[in-house]
Structures are given as C-alpha cells and as structure tokens.
N, C-alpha and C positions, 0 to 999 in steps of 0.2 A: 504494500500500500504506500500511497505518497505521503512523505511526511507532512505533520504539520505546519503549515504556512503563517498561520495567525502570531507567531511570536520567531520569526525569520531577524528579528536585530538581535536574538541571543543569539552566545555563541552556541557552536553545537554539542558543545560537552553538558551543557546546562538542560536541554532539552531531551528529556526521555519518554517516549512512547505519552505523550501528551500532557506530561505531569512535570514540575518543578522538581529537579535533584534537589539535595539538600545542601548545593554550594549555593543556591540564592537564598538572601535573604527575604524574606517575607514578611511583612506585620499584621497582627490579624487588626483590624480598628477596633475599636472600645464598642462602637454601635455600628450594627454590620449594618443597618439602615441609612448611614450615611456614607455617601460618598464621601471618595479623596478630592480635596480640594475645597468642599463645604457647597458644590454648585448642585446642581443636576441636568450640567453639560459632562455628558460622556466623553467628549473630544478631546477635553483637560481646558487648563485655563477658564477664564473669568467669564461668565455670561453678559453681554452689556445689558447696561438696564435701561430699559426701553423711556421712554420721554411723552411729551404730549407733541414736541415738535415731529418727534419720526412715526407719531400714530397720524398726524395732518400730511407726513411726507407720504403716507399708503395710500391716501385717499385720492382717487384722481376723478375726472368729472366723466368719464364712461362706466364709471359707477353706476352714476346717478341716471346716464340715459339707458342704459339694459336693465334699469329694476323693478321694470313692468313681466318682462321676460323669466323672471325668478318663480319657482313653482308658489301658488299659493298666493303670492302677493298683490294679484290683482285683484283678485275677489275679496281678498282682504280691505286694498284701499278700497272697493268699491260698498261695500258694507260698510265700514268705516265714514264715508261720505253720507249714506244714505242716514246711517245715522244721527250723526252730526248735524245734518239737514233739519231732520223728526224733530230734536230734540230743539236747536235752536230757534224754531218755528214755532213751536210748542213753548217755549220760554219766551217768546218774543209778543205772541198773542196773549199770555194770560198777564203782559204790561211788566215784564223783567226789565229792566236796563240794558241798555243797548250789550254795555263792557259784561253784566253778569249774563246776559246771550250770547254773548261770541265765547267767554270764556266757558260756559256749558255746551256750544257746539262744538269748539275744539278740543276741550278734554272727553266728551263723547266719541268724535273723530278718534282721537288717540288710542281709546279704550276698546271701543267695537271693533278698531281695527287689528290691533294687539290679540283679543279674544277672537278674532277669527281667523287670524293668521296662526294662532293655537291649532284652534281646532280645526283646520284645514291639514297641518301636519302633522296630529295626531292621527286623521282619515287617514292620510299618505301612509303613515305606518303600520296602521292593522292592515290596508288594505297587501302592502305589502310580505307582513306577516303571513296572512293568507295566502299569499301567492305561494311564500316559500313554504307550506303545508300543502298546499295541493300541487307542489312539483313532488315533494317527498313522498305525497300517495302513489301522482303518478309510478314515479318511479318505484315502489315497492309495488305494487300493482305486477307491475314489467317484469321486475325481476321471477316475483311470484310468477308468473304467466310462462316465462324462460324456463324456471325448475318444472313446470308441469310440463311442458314441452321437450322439456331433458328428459325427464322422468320417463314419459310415454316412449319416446325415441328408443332409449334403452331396453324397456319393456318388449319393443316391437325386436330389436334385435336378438334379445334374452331369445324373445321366441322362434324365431327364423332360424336360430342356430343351434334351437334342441329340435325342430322338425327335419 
C-alpha cells in the first residue's frame, strides 16, 4: 500500500505504519475541546475578525436586483404588502394618525412578510422530506421486486437442472 501522505514534512524515520514513533514529541492539551492556537481555524494562525466595514464590503447591488428570484420571497413580499395595505387602511379609517398608520402598515409589512417567508420554507422542507421518503420506498420497492425476480430466476433454474 502507499504510504501515508498526510504528514510527508516528517522525516521518514518518524512515520510508522500511520502512527507517531515515540521520537516525537507530542502534548496531549489540558481540554481536548480546544484547539491549538485558541481559534477554530484549522489552517493554524489567527482568524480575522470580521468588521461592519467588510460585512458592507459583501454587499453589492445585484443583490438587491435577483431577490425577487430567491425561493419563497416573492410570495412572501407579496403577502407582506397585502398586509400592510389591510392593516394601514384599517388604521387609517377608524381616524389613527397618519405617523401611527404608516408605522402599523410597515411593521405589519415587516411581520407578514417574515411569517411567510417562515412558512413558505418550512412547506419547502417537509415537502422535501417527503420526496426523500418516497424515493426511499421507491427504491426498496425495486430492490424488493429485484430479490423476487432473483429468487424466481433461480427457482426456474433449480428446476430445469433437476428435470
């Protein structure tokens, strides 16, 4: 077999059938839960830490124009609208103030659209669920249906070779 690769900067006297000899020094750490270094960058060295400048630097404006395109988020802004409409209407007739109308159609907006874009991806996922349960029947089904078809096959031969 080829030897192990993964630790190729040892030398090769150090390397035995995949395990440390006992010329390396080794330390176990005090909590095997942490890592060396104190990060949880595997690569070694320092993680940087992230800013509000380099989370504005992600953001770019074809963002904002494909996020009709995103599953779920249409129907979501669209409910979300419809709501905010209901409700601001509704607050605006029974003689609310203009500022306490727009702010109960826009925190309605906010909310129905939030709560439908839940429940939109929560559909997504059972439905999902489901799929991956009725490929799994399929497929035992199949296999089932294979072993009777083995089975018979065999059978048919059993018999052809004792007549």
């Amino acid at each position: 077999m080829a030897d192990d690769t993964r630790h190729s900067n040892l030398p090769a006297s150090s390397r035995t059938s995949g395990t440390y000899s006992a010329s390396v020094n080794y330390v176990v750490p005090q909590n095997a839960n942490v890592l060396t270094g104190g990060s949880s960058n595997t690569a070694g060295g320092k993680a940087k830490e992230a800013s509000i400048i380099d989370a504005l630097k992600s953001i770019h404006l074809a963002d904002f124009k494909e996020v009709h395109k995103k599953p779920c988020v249409r129907d979501a802004l669209m409910t979300g609208i419809g709501a905010g409409f209901g409700i601001g209407g509704v607050r605006s007739i029974l003689g609310a103030t203009v500022l306490s109308t727009c702010n109960w159609a826009v925190g309605t907006f906010c909310f129905g659209s939030f709560l439908m874009y839940e429940y939109c991806q929560r559909k997504r996922y059972l439905e999902l669920q489901g799929m991956k349960r009725a490929v799994e029947v399929m497929d035992r089904k199949q296999t089932e249906k294979q072993r009777q078809i083995d089975t018979a096959r065999i059978a048919r031969r059993n018999a052809n070779q004792e007549s």
